[in-house]
C-alpha positions as CSV (number, residue, x, y, z in Angstrom):
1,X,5.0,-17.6,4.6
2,X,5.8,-15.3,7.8
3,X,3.4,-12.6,8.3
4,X,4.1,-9.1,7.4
5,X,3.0,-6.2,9.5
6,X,0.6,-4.6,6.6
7,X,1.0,-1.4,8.1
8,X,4.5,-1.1,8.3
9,X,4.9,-2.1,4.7
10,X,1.8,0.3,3.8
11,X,4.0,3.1,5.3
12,X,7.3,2.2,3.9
13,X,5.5,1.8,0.1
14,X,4.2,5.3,0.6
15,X,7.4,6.7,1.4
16,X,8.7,5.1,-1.5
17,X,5.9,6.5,-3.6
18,X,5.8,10.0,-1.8
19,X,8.1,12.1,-3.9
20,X,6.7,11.0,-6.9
21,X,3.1,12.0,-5.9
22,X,4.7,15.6,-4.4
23,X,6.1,16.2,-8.0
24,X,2.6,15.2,-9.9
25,X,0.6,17.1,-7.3
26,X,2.4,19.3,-5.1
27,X,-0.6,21.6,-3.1
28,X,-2.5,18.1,-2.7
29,X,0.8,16.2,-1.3
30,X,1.2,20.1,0.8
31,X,-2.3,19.6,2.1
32,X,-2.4,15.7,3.2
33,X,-1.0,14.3,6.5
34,X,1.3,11.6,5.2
35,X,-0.3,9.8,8.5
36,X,-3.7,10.2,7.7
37,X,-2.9,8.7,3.8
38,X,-0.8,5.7,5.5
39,X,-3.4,4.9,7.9
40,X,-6.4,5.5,4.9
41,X,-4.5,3.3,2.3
42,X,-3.8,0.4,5.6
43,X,-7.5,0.0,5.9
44,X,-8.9,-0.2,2.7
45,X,-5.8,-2.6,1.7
46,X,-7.3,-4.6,4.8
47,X,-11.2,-4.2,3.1
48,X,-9.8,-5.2,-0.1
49,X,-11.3,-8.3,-1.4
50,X,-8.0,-8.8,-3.9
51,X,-5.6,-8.6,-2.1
52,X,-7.7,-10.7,0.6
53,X,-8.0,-13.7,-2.5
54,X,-4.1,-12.6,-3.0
55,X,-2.8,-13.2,0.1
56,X,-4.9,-16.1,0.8
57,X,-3.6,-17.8,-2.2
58,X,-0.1,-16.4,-1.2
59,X,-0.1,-18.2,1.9
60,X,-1.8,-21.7,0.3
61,X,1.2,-22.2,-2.3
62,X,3.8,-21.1,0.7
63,X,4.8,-17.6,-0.8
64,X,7.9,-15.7,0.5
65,X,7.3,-12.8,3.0
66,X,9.1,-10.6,-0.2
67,X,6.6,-11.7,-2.6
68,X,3.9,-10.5,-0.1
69,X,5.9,-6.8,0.4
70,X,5.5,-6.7,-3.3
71,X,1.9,-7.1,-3.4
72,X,1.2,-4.6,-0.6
73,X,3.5,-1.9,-2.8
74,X,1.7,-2.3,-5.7
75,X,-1.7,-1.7,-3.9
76,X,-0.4,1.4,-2.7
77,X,1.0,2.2,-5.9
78,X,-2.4,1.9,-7.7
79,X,-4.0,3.6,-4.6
80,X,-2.2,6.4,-4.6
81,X,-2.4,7.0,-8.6
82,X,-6.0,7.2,-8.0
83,X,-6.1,9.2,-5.1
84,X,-7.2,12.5,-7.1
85,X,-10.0,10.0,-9.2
């Protein structure tokens, strides 16, 4: 598997996810620095023992680069769903 740049992927899943979360919570979405959330969700994805296990396992059975963008976007999808929990 080629390496992914975490970040990069972190930022493009939360611009994905970013109107979505405006329309559910639009004073909180008004109030954050879409930076600051990009460069929160980057490092607990990194301290994440799951996705850690995932990726390990990823790379052991030869997954494709997608496959790894896919799990990084679904991390920030559940991140982000909980932000307000």
């Amino acid at each position: 598997m080629s390496t992914i740049n975490v970040k990069d992927q972190v930022r493009e899943a939360i611009g994905m996810e970013w109107a979505a979360f405006e329309a559910r919570h639009p004073k909180l979405a008004g109030l954050l620095d879409q930076e600051a959330v990009i460069e929160q969700a980057a490092a607990q994805l990194a301290d994440d023992p799951e996705y850690k296990k995932a990726m390990d396992e990823a790379t052991a059975i030869g997954m494709t680069t997608q496959a790894a963008v896919q799990l990084v976007r679904g991390f920030v999808q559940d991140w982000m769903g909980r932000l307000l929990f």
